[in-house]
C-alpha positions in Angstrom: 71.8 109.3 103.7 70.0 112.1 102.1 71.8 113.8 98.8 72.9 116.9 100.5 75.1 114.7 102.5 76.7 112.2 99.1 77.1 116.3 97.9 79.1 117.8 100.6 80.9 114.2 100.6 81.9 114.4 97.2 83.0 117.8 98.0 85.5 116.7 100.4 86.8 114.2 98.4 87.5 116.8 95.8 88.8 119.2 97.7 89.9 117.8 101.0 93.2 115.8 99.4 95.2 118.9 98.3 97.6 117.8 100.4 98.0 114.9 98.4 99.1 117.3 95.6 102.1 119.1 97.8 103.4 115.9 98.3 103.5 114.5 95.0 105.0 117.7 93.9 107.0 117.4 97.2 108.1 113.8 96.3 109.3 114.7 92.8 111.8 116.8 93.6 113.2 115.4 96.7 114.7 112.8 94.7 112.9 109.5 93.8 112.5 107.0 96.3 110.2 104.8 97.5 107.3 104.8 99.9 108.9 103.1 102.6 111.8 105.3 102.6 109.5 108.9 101.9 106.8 107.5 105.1 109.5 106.9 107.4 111.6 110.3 106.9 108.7 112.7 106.7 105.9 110.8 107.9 106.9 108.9 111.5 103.5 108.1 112.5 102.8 106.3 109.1 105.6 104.6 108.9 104.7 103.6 112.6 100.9 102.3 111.3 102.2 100.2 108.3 104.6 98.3 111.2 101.3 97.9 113.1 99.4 96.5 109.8 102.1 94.5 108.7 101.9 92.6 112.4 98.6 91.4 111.8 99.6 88.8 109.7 101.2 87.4 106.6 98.6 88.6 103.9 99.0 92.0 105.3 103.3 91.7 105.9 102.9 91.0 102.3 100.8 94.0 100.8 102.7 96.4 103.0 106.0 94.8 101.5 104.3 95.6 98.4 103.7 98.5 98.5 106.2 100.3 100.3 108.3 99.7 97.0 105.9 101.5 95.0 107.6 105.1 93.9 105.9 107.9 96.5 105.0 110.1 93.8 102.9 106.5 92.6 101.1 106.5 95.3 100.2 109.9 95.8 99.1 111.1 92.8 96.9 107.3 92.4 95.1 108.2 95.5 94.5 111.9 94.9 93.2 110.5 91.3 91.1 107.7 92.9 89.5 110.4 95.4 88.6 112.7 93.0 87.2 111.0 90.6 84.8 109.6 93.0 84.1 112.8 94.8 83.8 114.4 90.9 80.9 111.7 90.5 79.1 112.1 93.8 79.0 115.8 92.8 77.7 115.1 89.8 75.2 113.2 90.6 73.5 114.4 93.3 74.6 117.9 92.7 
C-alpha cells in the first residue's frame, strides 16, 4: 500500500465518523441509558448483529454482555476518539 492510500485512509477515519458525534450528542440528551437499550431502540439492525455475535459462543455472550452495559455516550465518543486519533496519525505521517 502506497502512501497516498494510508493518506486518504486516515482521512476517512478523521472525517468519516461524524456520525459518531450526532449520536453522542444524541445520546446525552435522550436520557442516559445503556448501549443495549440505545442499539435496540434506534439501531434494530445492531441490536440484531450483537444477538448474532453473542451466538457464537460463550467468550463472545460474554463481551457483548459486557458491553451492552457500558453508557452509549461511552461508547460513542471512545470510538470516535480511537478513530481519530489513528486517522490524525496516518495523516501525519504520510501526509
Amino acid at each position: 500500500m502506497n502512501n497516498k492510500h494510508l493518506y486518504n485512509f486516515g482521512q476517512f477515519l478523521i472525517w468519516g465518523d461524524f456520525y459518531l458525534v450526532y449520536f453522542f450528542v444524541h445520546s446525552l440528551f435522550v436520557e442516559p441509558m445503556n448501549t443495549q437499550e440505545y442499539t435496540s431502540q434506534y439501531f434494530g439492525l445492531a441490536y440484531s448483529l450483537f444477538n448474532l455475535v453473542s451466538s457464537w459462543g460463550s467468550l463472545f455472550e460474554w463481551y457483548i454482555q459486557w458491553v451492552l452495559t457500558w453508557p452509549a455516550m461511552l461508547l460513542f465518543f471512545l470510538r470516535f476518539t480511537f478513530t481519530t486519533s489513528i486517522g490524525i496519525w496516518l495523516v501525519r505521517r504520510f501526509g
